[in-house]
C-alpha positions in Angstrom: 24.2 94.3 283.5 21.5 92.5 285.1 18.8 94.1 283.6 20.0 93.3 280.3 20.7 90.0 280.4 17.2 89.1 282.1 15.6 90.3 278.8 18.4 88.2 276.6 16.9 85.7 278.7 13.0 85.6 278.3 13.9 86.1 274.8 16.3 83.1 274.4 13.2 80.9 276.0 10.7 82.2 273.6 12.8 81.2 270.8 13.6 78.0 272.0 9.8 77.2 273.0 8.6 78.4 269.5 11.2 76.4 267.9 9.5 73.1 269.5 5.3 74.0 267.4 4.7 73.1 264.2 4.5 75.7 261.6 0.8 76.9 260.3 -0.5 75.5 257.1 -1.5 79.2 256.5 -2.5 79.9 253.1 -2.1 76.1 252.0 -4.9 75.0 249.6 -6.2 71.4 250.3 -7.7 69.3 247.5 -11.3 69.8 249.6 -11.1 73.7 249.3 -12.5 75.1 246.8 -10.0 76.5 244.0 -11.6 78.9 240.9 -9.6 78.9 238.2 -11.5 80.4 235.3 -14.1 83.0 235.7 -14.7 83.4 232.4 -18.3 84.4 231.2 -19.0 81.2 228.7 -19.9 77.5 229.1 -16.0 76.5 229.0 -15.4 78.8 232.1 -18.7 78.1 234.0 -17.8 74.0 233.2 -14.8 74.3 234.6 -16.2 75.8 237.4 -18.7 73.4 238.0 -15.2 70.7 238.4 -14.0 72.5 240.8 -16.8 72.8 243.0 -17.0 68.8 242.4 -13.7 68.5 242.8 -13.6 69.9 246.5 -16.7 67.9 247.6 -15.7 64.5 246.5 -12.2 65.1 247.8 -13.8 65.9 251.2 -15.9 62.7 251.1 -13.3 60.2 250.0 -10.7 61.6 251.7 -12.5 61.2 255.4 -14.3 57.8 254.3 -10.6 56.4 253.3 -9.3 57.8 256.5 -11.8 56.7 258.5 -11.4 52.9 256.6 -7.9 53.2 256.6 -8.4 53.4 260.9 -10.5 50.4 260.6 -8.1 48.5 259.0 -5.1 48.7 261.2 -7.0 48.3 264.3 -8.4 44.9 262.5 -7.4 41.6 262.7 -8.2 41.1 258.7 -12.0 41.2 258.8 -12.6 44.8 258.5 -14.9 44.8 256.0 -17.4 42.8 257.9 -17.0 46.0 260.7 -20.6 47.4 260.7 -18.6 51.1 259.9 -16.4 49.9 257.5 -17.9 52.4 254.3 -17.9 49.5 251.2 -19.4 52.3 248.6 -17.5 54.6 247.0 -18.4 58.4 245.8 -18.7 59.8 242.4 -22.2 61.3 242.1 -21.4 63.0 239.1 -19.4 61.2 237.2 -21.3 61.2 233.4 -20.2 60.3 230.0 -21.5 63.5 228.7 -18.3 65.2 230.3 -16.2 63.7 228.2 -17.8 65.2 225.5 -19.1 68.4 226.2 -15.6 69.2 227.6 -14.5 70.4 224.0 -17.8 72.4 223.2 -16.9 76.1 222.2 -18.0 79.1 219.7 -14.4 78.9 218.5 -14.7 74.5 217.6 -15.6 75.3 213.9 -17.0 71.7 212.6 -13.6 71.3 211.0 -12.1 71.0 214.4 -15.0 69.1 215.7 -14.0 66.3 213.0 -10.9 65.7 214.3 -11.4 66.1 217.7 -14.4 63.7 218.5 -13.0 61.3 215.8 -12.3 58.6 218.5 -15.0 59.1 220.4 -17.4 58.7 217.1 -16.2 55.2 216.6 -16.7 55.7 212.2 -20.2 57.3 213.0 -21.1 60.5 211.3 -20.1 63.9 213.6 -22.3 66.9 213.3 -21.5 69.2 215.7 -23.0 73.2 216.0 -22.5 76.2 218.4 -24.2 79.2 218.2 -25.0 81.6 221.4 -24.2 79.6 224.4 -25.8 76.5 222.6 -24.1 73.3 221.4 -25.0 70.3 220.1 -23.0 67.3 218.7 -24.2 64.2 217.3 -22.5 60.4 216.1 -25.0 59.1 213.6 -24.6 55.7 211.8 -28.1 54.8 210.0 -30.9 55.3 211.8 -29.3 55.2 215.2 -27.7 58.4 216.6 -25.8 59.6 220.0 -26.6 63.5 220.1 -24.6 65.7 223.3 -26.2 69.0 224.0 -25.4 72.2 225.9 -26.9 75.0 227.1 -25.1 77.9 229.0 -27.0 80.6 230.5 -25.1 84.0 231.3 -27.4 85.8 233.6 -27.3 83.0 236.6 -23.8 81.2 234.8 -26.0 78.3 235.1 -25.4 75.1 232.8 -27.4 72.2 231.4 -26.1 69.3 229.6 -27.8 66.5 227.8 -27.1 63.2 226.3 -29.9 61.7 223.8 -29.7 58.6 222.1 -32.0 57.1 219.4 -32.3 53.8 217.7 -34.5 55.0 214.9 -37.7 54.1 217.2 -37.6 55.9 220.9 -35.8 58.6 221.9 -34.2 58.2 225.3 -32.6 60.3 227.8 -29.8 58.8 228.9 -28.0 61.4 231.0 -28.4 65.4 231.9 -26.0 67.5 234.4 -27.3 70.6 235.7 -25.1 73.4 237.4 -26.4 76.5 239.2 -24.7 79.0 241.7 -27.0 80.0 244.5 -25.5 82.9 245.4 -23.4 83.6 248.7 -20.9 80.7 248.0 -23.2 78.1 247.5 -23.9 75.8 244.6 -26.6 73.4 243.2 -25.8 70.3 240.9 -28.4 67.4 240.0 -28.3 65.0 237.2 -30.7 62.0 236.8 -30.5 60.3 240.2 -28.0 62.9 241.9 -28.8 65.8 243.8 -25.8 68.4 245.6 -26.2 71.2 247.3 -22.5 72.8 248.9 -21.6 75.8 250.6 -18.4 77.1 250.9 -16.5 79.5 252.9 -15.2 83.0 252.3 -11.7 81.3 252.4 -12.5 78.0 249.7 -13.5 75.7 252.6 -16.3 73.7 252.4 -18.8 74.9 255.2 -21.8 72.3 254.5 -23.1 69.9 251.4 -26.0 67.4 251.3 -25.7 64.9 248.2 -28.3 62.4 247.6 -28.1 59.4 245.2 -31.2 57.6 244.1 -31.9 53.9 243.5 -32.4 54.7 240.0 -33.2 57.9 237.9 -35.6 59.9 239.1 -35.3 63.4 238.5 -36.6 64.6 235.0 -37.6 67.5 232.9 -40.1 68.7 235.2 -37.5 69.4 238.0 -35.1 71.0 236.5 -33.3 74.0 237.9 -31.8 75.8 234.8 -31.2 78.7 234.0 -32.3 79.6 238.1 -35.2 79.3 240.3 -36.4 82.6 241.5 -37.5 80.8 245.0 -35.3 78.2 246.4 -37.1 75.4 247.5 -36.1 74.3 251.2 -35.1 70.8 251.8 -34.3 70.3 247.7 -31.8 67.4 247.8 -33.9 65.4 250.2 -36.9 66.5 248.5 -38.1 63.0 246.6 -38.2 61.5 250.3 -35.0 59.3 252.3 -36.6 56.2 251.4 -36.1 57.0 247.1 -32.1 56.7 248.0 -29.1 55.0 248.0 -26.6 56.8 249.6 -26.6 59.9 251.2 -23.7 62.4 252.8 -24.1 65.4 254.8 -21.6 67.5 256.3 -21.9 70.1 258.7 -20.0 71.5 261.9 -17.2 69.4 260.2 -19.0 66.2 260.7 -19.4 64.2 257.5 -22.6 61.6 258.2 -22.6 58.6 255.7 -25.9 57.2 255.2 -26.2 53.9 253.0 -28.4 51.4 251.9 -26.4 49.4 249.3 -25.8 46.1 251.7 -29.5 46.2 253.0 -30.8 47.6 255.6 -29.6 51.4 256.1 -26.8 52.4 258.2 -25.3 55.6 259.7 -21.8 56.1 260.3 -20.6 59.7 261.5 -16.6 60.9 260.6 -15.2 64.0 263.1 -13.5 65.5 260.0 -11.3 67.5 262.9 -9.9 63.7 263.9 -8.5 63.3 260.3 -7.6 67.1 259.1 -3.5 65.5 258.6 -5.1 62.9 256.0 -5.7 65.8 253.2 -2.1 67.2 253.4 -0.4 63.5 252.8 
């Protein structure tokens, strides 16, 4: 009898013990992982792809910047802000009015379509719009002044490019471009006029390391763009116009997220153990 209630036993106490953890996340998806949706070979599928990568790295940055404010805060007596690590600047490198736009493009849009689509948008000006192997380009013309969207998708790397042109019948000027390139091995490249990111991510969607640089103002032109691929990736490319060209700066690595900034003056440094704060992106 003994010997099987002792077993009965040890088992009753490994039930109750177990009882007492909390259960594993396993196989939740946070909005920082990474999460593919469309792997389709065309500029809708590679755009979309593109969000998602942004998607995951701005959700890791505000996510541990509001946590790490939100910690400031309650431990404050009201004057956070004027805490030397409170983070005042807030994150959306990427954030163009081109995507509005160039969200639609497709070889299926027929210039019908495109009529009624970008009607709004247009504001009574005159919409051409065209699409023929991987390239897109849509204009709002009213006299001699004109608004013209491009894009560019290139199969081989499932690279991207995206432009927004406009003219008032005397210079032509570049007002924004977006640039999207996979690295191979998980890893990603994005830069736009005064934006550089370059994110890794795990086998399993996590993010594994990023650097994204802001600049001061636009700096980054036709002579350094990265589409459709560059056969040797240079070292050091987000930094590459020098620290001192920036605003704002966030690295992450060994889940540490380092916030650099010099909106307020002179720069400052503030460094977020993402492992202290790992709750704050399942609320």
């Amino acid at each position: 009898m003994r010997r099987i209630v002792l077993p009965l036993l040890l088992a009753l106490c490994l039930l109750l013990c177990s009882c007492g953890e909390e259960p594993a996340p396993g196989g939740v998806r946070t909005p920082d992982m990474l999460n593919i949706t469309n792997n389709d070979a065309d500029f809708a599928g590679c755009l979309q792809r593109f969000d998602a990568v942004c998607a995951a790295l701005e959700a890791k940055v505000t996510v541990l910047e509001g946590a790490h404010n939100k910690k400031i805060e309650t431990n404050s007596d009201g004057s956070y802000f004027l805490d030397e690590n409170y983070i005042l600047t807030g994150f959306s490198p990427f954030s163009l009015k081109l995507r509005a736009q160039v969200a639609g493009f497709s070889d299926d849009l027929t210039d019908a379509d495109a009529q009624a689509l970008y009607r709004a948008a247009a504001n009574g000006k005159k919409i051409e719009y065209s699409a023929k192997n991987n390239e897109y380009s849509l204009r709002f013309v009213e006299e001699a002044q004109s608004e013209t969207y491009t894009a560019v998708y290139d199969k081989t790397n499932d690279a991207l490019r995206c432009t927004f042109e406009s003219d008032d019948g005397v210079t032509e000027t570049l007002e924004e471009f977006l640039e999207f390139l996979p690295l191979g091995g998980n890893a990603y490249a994005i830069q736009s006029q005064n934006a550089r990111c370059e994110i890794r991510f795990r086998a399993d969607g996590s993010i594994d390391s990023f650097v994204c640089t802001q600049a001061q103002s636009p700096i980054y032109g036709e002579e350094d763009s990265i589409y459709p691929g560059v056969k040797e990736w240079p070292s050091d490319w987000a930094l590459a116009k020098g620290h001192d060209a920036m605003v704002q700066i966030q690295t992450y690595s060994d889940d540490v997220l380092i916030h650099e900034d010099c909106s307020g003056g002179p720069w400052k440094e503030v460094r977020i153990n993402a492992a202290g704060y790992a709750s704050a992106f399942y609320e």
